[in-house]
N, C-alpha and C positions, 0 to 999 in steps of 0.2 A: 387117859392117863399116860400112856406110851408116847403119845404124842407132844405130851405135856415138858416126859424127860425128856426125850431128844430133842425139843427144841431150844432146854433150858442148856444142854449137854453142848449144841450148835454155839448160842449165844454165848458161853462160858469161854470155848477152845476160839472161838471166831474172835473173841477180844483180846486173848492173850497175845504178848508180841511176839514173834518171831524167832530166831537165834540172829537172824541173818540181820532182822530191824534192830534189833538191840544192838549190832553191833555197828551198824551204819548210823547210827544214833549217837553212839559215842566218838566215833571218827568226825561226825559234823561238829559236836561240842566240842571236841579236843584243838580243832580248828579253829573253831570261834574265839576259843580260849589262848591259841598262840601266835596264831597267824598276825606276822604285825598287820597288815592291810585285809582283814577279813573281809571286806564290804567288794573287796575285789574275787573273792573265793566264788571257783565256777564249777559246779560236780561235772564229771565226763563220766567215769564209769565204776562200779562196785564188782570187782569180783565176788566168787562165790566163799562164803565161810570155810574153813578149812581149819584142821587141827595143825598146830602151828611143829614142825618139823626141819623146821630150818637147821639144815648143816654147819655147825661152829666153823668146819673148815672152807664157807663163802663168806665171811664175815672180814671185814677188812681188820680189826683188829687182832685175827690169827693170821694173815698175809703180813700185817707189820710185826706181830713178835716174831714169825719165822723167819722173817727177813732181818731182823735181829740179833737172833741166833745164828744164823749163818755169817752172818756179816761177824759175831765173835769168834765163828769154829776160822772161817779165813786170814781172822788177825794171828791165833794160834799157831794153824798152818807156817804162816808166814815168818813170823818168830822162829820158828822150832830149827830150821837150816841153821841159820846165824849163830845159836844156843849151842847148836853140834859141831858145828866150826870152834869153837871156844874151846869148846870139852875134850877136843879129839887134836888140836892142835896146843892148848895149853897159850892161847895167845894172852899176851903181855898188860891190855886194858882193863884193869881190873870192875874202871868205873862204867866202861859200854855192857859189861858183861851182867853185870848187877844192874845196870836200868835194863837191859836186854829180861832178865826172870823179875823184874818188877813187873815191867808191861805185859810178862806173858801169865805172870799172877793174878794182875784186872782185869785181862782178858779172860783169863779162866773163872773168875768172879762174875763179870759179868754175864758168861755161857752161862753157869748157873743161874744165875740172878734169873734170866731170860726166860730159863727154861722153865722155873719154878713161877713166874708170871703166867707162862703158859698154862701151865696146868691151873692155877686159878682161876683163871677165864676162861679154862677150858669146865672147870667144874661151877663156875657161876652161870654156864651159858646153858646150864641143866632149868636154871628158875624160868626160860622160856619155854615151860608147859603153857598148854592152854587153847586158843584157840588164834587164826591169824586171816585177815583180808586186806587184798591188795585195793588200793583206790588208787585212780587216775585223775587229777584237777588240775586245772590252771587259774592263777592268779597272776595279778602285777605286784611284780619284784621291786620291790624299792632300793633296795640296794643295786641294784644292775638298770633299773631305771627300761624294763622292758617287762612284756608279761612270759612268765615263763609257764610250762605244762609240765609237770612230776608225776613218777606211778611213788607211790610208796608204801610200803609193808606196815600196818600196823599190828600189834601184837595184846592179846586180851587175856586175863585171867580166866580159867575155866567155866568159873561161873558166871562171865558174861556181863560183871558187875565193873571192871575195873580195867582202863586201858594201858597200859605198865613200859611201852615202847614203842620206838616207829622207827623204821629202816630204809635205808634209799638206797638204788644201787645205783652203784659208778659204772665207767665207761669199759673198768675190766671185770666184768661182772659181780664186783666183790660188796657186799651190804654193810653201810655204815650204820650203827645201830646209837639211837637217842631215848635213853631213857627218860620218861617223862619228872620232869624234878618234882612237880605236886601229881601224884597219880590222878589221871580225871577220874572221876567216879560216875556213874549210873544216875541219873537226876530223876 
């Protein structure tokens, strides 16, 4: 009878999948399913599963809003001599003076604007719970008319059921993040 359970116990855990197959499972569908040139898709390698801990601040869209917000804090900057020239000498152009605290008004609009995107993205970049693996493939590009080789990050729902993102990094180590527009699902 002992022998009976454990072999039934063997054959139960032995069929179940993986975390790691379930997840290279959906990275092949999601593939199948975007790839313009699928028939050209070559696997090279699967990293290991990992719980997805990715730093908002490697993410190229926190490198462009803070590059943004700087780029408003130095129009300020820039402004503000000019603004104190006026005020401290009482100069005579009434109309430079007024486009002078216009511009430095949509500048100070847009530091906001910026900054308050930031933190959006900084708190939407929370929904990247879950779980994350790196794959390595080459396909031919059709657009470039060459085959090219990618590592890219994909990104998984906890439960292993739903693939919700995929990331490439650039040349400044920064991660362009694609959310998938129809989540692939688990088949």
């Amino acid at each position: 009878m002992k022998i009976l359970i454990l072999l039934s116990f063997l054959i139960t855990t032995g069929c179940q999948i993986s975390d790691q197959e379930k997840a290279k499972k959906l990275i092949t569908q999601a593939i199948n399913e975007h790839l313009q040139n699928k028939e050209s898709y070559i696997p090279i390698s699967f990293d290991t599963l990992v719980i997805a801990d990715m730093p908002f601040e490697k993410t190229y869209k926190y490198y462009f809003q803070k590059e943004n917000i700087e780029n408003a804090k130095q129009r300020i900057l820039h402004l503000e001599p000019n603004l104190k020239l006026y005020e401290q000498y009482g100069l005579q152009d009434e109309e430079l003076y007024k486009e002078l605290i216009d511009q430095k008004k949509n500048a100070t609009d847009r530091l906001n604007t910026e900054i308050s995107r930031l933190e959006i993205s900084r708190k939407d970049h929370e929904f990247l719970e879950g779980f994350m693996m790196n794959h390595k493939f080459s396909f031919f590009n059709l657009n470039k008319g060459r085959k090219d080789t990618i590592c890219c990050l994909f990104f998984f729902d906890p439960s292993l059921k739903h693939l919700y993102a995929t990331a490439t990094l650039d040349e400044d180590n920064l991660y362009t993040f694609r959310f998938t527009p129809t989540t692939t699902h688990a088949k």
